[in-house]
C-alpha positions as CSV (number, residue, x, y, z in Angstrom):
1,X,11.3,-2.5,21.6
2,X,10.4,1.2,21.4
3,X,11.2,3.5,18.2
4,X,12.8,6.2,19.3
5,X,12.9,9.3,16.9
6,X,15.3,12.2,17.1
7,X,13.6,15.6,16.4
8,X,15.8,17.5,14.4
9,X,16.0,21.0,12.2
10,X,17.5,24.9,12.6
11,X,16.8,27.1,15.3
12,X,13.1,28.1,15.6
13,X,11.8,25.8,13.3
14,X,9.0,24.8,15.3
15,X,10.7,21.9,16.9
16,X,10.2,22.1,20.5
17,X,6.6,23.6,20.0
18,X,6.1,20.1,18.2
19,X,7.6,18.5,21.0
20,X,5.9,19.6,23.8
21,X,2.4,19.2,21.7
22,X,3.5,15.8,21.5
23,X,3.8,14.8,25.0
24,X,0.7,17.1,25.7
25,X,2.3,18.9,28.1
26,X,5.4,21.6,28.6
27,X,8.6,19.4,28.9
28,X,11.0,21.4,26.6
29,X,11.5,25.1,27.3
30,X,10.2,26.7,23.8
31,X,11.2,30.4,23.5
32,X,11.3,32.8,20.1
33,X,15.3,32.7,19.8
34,X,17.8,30.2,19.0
35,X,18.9,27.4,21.3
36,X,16.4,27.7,23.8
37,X,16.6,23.6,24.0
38,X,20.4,23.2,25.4
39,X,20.2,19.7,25.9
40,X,18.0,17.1,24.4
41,X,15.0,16.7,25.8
42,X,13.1,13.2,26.2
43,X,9.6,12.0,26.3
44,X,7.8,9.1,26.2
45,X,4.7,9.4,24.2
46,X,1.8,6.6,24.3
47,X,1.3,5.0,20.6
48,X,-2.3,6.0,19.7
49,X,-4.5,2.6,18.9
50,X,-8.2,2.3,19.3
51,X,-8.0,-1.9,19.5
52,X,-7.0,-1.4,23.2
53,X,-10.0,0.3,24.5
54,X,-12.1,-2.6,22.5
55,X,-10.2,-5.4,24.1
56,X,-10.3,-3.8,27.4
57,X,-14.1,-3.5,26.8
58,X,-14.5,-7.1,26.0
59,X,-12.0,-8.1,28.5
60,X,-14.3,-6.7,31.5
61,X,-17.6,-8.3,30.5
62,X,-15.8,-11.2,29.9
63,X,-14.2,-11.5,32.9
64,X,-16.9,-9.7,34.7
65,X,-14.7,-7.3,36.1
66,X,-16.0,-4.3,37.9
67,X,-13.7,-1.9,36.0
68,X,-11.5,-2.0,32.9
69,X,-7.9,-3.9,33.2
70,X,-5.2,-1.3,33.1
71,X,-4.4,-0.3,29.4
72,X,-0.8,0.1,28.2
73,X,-0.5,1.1,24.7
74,X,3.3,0.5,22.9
75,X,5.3,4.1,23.6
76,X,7.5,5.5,21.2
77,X,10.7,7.5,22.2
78,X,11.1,11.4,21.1
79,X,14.3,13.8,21.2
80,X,14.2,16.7,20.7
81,X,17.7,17.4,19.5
82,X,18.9,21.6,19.9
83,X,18.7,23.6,16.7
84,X,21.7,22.7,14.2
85,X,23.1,25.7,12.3
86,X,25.4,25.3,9.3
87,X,28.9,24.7,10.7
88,X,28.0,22.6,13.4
89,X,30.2,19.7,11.9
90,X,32.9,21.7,12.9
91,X,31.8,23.2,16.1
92,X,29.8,26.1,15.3
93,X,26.7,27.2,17.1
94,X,26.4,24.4,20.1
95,X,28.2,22.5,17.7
96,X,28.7,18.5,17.1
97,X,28.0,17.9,20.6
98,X,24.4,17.1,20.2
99,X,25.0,15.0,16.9
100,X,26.0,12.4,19.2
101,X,22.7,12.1,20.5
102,X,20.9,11.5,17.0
103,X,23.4,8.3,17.2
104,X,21.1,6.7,19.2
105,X,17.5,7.7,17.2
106,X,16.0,4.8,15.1
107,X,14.8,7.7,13.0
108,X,15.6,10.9,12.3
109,X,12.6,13.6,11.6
110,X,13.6,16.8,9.9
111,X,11.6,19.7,11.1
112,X,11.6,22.4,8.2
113,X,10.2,25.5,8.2
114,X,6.7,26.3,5.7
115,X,5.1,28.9,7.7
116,X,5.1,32.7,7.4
117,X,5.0,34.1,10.6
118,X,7.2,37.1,10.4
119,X,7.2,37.1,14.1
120,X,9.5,34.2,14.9
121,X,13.0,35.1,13.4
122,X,15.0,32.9,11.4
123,X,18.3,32.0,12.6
124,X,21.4,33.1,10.5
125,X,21.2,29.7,8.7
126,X,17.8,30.1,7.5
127,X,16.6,31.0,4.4
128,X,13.8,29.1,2.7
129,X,12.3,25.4,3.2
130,X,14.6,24.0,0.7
131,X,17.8,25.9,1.5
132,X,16.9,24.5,5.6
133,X,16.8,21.1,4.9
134,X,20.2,21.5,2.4
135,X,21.9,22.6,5.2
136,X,20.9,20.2,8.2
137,X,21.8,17.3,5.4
138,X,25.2,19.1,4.7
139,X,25.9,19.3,8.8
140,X,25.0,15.7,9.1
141,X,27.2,14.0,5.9
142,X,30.0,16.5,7.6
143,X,29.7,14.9,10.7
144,X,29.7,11.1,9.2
145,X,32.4,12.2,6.9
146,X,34.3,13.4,10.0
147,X,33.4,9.7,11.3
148,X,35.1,7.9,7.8
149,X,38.0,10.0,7.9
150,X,38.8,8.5,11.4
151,X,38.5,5.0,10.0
152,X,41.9,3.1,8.9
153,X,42.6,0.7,6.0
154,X,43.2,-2.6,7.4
155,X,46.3,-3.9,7.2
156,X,48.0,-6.9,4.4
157,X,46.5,-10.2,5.1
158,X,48.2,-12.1,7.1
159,X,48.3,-15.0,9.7
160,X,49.6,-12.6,12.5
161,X,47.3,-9.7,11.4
162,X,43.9,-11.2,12.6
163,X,42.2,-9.8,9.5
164,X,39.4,-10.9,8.4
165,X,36.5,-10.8,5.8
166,X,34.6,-8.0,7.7
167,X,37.5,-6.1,7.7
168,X,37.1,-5.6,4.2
169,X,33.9,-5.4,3.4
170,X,34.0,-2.5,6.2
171,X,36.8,-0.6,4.8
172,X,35.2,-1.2,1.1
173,X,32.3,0.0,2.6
174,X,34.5,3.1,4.7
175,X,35.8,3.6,0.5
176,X,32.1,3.9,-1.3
177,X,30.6,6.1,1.6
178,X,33.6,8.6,1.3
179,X,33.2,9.5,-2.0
180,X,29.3,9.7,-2.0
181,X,29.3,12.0,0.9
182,X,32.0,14.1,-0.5
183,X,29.0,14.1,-4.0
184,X,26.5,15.0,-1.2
185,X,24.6,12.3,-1.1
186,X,23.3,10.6,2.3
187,X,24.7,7.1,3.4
188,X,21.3,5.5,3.1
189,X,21.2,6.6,-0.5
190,X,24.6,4.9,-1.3
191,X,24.8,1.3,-3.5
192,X,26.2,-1.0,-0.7
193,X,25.7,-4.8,-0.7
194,X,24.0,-6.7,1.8
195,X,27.4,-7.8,3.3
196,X,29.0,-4.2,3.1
197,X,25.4,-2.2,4.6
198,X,25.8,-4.9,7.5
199,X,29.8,-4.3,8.1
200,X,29.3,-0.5,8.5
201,X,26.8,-0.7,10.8
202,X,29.2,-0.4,13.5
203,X,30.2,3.3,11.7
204,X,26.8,4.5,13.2
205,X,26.5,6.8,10.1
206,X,23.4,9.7,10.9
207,X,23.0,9.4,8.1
208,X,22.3,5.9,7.5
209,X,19.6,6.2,9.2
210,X,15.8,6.7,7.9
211,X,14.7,9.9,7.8
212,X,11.6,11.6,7.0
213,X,10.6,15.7,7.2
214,X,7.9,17.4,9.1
215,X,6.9,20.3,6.7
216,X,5.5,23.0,9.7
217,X,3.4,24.5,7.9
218,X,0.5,27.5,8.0
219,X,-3.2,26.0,9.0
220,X,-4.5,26.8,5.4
221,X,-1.3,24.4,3.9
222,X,-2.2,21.7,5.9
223,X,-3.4,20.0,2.9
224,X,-1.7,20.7,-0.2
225,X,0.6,18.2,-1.5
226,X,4.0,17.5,-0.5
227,X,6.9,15.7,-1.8
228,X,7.2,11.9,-1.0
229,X,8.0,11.1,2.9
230,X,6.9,14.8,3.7
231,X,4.3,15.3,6.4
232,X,2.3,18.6,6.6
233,X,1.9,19.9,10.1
234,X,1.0,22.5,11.9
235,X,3.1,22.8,15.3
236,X,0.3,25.5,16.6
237,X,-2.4,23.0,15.9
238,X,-0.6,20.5,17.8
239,X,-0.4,22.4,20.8
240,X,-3.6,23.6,20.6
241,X,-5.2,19.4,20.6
242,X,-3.0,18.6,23.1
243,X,-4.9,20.5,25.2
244,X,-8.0,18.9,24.2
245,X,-10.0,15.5,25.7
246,X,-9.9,13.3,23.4
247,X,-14.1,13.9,22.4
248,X,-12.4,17.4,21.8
249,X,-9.7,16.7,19.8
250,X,-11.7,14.4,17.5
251,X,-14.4,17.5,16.8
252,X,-11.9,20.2,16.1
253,X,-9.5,17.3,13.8
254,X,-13.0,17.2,12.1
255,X,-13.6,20.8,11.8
256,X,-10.7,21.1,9.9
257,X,-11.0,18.4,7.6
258,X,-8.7,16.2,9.0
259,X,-9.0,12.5,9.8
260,X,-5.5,12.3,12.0
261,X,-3.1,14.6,14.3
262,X,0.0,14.9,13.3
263,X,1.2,13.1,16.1
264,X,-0.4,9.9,14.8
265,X,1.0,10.9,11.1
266,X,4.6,10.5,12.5
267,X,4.4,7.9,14.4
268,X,3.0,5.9,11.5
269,X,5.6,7.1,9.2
270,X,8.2,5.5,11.7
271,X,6.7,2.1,12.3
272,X,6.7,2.6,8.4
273,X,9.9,3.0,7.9
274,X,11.4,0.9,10.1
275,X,8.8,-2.1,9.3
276,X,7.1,-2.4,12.7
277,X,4.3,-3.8,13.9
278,X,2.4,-4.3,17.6
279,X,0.8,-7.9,18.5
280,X,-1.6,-7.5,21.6
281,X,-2.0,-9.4,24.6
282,X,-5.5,-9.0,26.7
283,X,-6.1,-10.8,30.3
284,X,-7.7,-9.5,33.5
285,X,-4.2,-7.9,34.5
286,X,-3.5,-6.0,31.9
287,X,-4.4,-5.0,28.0
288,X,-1.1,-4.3,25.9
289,X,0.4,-3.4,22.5
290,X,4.0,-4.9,22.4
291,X,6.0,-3.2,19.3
292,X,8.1,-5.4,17.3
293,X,9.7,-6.2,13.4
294,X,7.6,-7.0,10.3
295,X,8.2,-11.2,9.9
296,X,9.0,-11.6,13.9
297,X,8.6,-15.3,15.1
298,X,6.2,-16.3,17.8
299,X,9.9,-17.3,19.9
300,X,11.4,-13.7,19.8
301,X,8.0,-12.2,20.3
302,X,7.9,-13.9,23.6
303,X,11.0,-13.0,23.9
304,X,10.1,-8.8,23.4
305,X,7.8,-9.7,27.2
306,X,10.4,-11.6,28.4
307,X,13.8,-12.8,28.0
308,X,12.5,-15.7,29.8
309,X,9.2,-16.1,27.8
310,X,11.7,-17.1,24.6
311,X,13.8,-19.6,26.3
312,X,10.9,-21.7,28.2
313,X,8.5,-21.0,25.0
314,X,6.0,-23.9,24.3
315,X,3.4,-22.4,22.1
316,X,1.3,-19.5,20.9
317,X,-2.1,-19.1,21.4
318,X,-2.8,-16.7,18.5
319,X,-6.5,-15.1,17.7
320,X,-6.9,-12.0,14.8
321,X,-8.4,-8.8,16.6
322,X,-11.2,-8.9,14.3
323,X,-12.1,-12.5,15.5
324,X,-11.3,-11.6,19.3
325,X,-14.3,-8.9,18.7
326,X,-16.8,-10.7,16.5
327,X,-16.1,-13.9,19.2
328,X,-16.3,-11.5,22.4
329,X,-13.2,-12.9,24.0
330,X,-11.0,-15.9,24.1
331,X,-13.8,-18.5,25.2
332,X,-15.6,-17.0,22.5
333,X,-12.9,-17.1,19.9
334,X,-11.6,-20.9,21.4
335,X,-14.9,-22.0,21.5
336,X,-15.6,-21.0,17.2
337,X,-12.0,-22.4,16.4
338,X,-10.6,-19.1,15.8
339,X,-7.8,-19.3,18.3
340,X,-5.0,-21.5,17.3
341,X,-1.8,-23.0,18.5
342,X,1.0,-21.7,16.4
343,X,4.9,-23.1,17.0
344,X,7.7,-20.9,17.4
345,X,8.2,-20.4,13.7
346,X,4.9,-19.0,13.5
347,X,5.0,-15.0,12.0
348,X,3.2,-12.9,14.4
349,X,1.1,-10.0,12.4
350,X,-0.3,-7.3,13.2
351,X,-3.1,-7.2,15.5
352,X,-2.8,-10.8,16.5
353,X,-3.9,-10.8,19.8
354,X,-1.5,-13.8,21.8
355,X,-1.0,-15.4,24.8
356,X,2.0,-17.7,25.0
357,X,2.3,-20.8,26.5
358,X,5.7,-20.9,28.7
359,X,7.2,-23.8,30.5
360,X,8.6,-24.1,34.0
């Protein structure tokens, strides 16, 4: 699986800027007045992890391969959605057309606006930081409240009727969401039960889904403190690494006091708050971080390389990436008992580095 996360803020908030710093290179069309991205754009960014250069490493002396196998690190998904302005619910601006494509986003991240360049105007929605992020949240509760209004009561019990527990627990669901939204809160932050949360998944609420914001902020802010599942960044920053080698970028993140890009800070905070994890597999073909769920079984992590892996599964060959290091390699790690057979119960974690065992 790859997280996806939807980009999303007013007009120039620094959104495509982030975007394109992102993918290191000029996919969205950035320009200093609104809805200069008309339709979403997409990129595939690589998930930063030093373990695969080290297995790679190991994997090569190992195998006593002339160069290192190919390295494929777990990707995450970003869209940059076009700038919402308040009464986009309802049509204004480009209006609800590009909600539709948060819909399919794991995560939403809120691009507000912290710095004070006088140079980039505001659009006509924009005010202050806090006033931004008011009104993207009102846009989006609009839109899902545009999405509950739509839904009908299910009908009287009956034989003939075909209804069913779901039904109910849906429309009590539909009920409870109504008038929270209409309070102004978000659907994620509305008491639902187990039972009701999983019955109005099929709403597709925006927002129901995690969200976090990307303060863009002024160089000299870049390390005051923010409120909780805020990250302080600096679009210009970004652009300016992402054009960087890597020796480059680690010097100037130095420079500035800074241990990560903000590239790295985001992705984190999505495998965060979605619970993910990557397992690793390392052979002469090919070094790889596959993504997957927090308490994912050995089966269905086969499964995430192949459909095929999970249904002819035998077992799991599981070694910890510390062990794979201090052992130099599977013979290394086999031959110190530190690689292990592990069933199909078995809870991959992170880091384990696997290779499964698969039937004919």
């Amino acid at each position: 699986m790859n997280l996806s996360i939807a980009i999303v803020g007013l007009p120039n908030v620094g959104k495509s800027t982030l975007f394109n710093a992102l993918l290191k290179k000029q996919q969205a069309f950035v320009a200093n007045y609104p809805f200069a991205t008309i339709e979403p754009n997409i990129g595939i960014v690589p998930v930063p992890d030093i373990r695969l250069q080290k297995l790679a490493e190991i994997t090569k002396e190992e195998e006593k391969m002339d160069n290192l196998p190919p390295i494929k690190p777990a990707v995450v998904n970003f869209v940059d959605i076009a700038g919402l302005v308040k009464g986009a619910a309802v049509g204004e601006g480009l209006g609800n057309k590009f909600l539709s494509h948060i819909r399919e986003a794991d995560v939403i991240c809120q691009v507000v606006r912290y710095f004070k360049d006088t140079n980039v105007v505001r659009s006509d929605s924009s005010t202050d930081a806090k006033n931004d992020f008011e009104v993207v949240n009102t846009e989006l509760i609009l839109a899902d409240l545009q999405t509950l209004e739509n839904q009908r009561e299910p009908k009287n019990p009956s034989a003939s009727s075909g209804l069913n527990k779901e039904d109910l627990l849906r429309w009590a669901a539909v009920e409870k969401l109504k008038l929270a939204l209409n309070e102004g809160k978000l659907a994620k932050d509305v008491a639902l039960s187990v039972e009701e949360k999983e019955a109005a998944k099929s709403l597709q609420l925006l927002t129901m889904k995690p969200m976090f914001i990307v303060a863009n902020v002024d160089e000299n802010a870049l390390k005051e403190k923010y409120e909780e599942n805020t990250i302080p960044v600096c679009a210009k920053i970004e652009a300016e690494l992402s054009e960087l080698s890597k020796e480059e970028q680690e010097e100037y993140l130095k420079s500035l006091g800074l241990k990560k890009s903000g590239l790295e800070n985001i992705i984190e905070k999505g495998y965060e708050m979605l619970g993910l994890i990557s397992f690793l597999t390392a052979g002469e073909k090919e070094i790889r971080a596959w993504t997957i769920k927090k308490v994912t079984t050995a089966v269905d992590a086969a499964g995430v390389i192949h459909t095929d892996f999970s249904k002819k599964f035998i077992k799991a060959e599981v070694v910890s990436f510390d062990d794979f290091v201090l052992n130099n390699g599977w013979k290394g790690a086999r031959a110190s008992g530190k690689a292990r057979l592990e069933g199909r119960d078995y809870i991959v974690k992170d880091g384990d580095v696997v290779e499964f065992k698969i039937g004919s």
